[in-house]
C-alpha positions in Angstrom: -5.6 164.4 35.3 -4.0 167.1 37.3 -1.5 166.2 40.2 -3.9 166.0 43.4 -5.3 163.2 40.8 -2.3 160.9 41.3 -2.1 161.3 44.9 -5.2 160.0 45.3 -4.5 157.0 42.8 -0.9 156.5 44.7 -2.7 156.7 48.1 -5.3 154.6 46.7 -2.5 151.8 45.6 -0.5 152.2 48.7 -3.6 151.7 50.6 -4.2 148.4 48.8 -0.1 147.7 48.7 -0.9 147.6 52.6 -3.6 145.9 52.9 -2.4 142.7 50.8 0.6 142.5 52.8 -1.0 143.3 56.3 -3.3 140.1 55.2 -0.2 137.9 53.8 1.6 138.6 56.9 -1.3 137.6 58.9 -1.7 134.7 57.2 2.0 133.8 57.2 1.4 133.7 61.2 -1.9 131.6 61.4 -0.2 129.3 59.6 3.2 129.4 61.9 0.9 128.8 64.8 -1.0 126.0 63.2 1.9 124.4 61.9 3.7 124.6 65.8 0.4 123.7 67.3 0.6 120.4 65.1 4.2 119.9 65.9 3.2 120.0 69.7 0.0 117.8 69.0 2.9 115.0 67.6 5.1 115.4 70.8 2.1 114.5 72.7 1.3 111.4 70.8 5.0 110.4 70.5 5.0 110.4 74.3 1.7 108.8 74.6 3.0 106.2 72.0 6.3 105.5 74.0 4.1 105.0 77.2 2.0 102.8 75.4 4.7 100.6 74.0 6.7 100.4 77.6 3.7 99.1 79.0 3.0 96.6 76.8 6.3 95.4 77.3 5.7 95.3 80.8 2.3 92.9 80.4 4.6 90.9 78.0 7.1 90.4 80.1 4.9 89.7 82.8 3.1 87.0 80.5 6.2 85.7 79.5 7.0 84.9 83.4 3.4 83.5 84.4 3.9 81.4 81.3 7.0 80.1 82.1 5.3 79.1 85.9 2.5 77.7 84.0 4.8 75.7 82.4 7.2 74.4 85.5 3.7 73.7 87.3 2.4 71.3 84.1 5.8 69.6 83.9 6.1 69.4 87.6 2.2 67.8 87.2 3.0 65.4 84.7 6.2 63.9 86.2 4.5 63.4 89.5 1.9 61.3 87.6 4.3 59.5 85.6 5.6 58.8 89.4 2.3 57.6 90.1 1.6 55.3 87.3 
């Protein structure tokens, strides 16, 4: 092998040297944005999920109170029939 030999076998490696980083590097950054994209995704549900669980505590709350009328109209029923009898 003479030296224009080895040049072309170090140019050959640094090529590839390039290359395999160049790809890592690029796949180092997919990922990132896959992995930020996901975190975003969760912030979205998280706030979906706390809307979700304030209005169900609305239409709880809401039952709660149209029970308890419910329940002032029954008794107010029965002691006017007690009246009655």
């Amino acid at each position: 092998m003479n030296g224009t030999d080895w040049v072309g076998v170090a140019g050959a490696g640094g090529f590839f040297l390039f290359m395999t980083v160049a790809v890592r590097q690029l796949a180092a950054t997919w990922r990132a944005r896959m992995l930020a994209a996901r975190e975003e995704q969760y912030k979205q549900l998280t706030l979906k999920y706390a809307q979700l669980l304030e209005d169900s505590v609305e239409i709880q709350r809401r039952s709660m109170e149209e029970l308890t009328q419910a329940r002032l109209s029954i008794a107010s029923m029965e002691k006017m029939m007690r009246e009655i009898e």
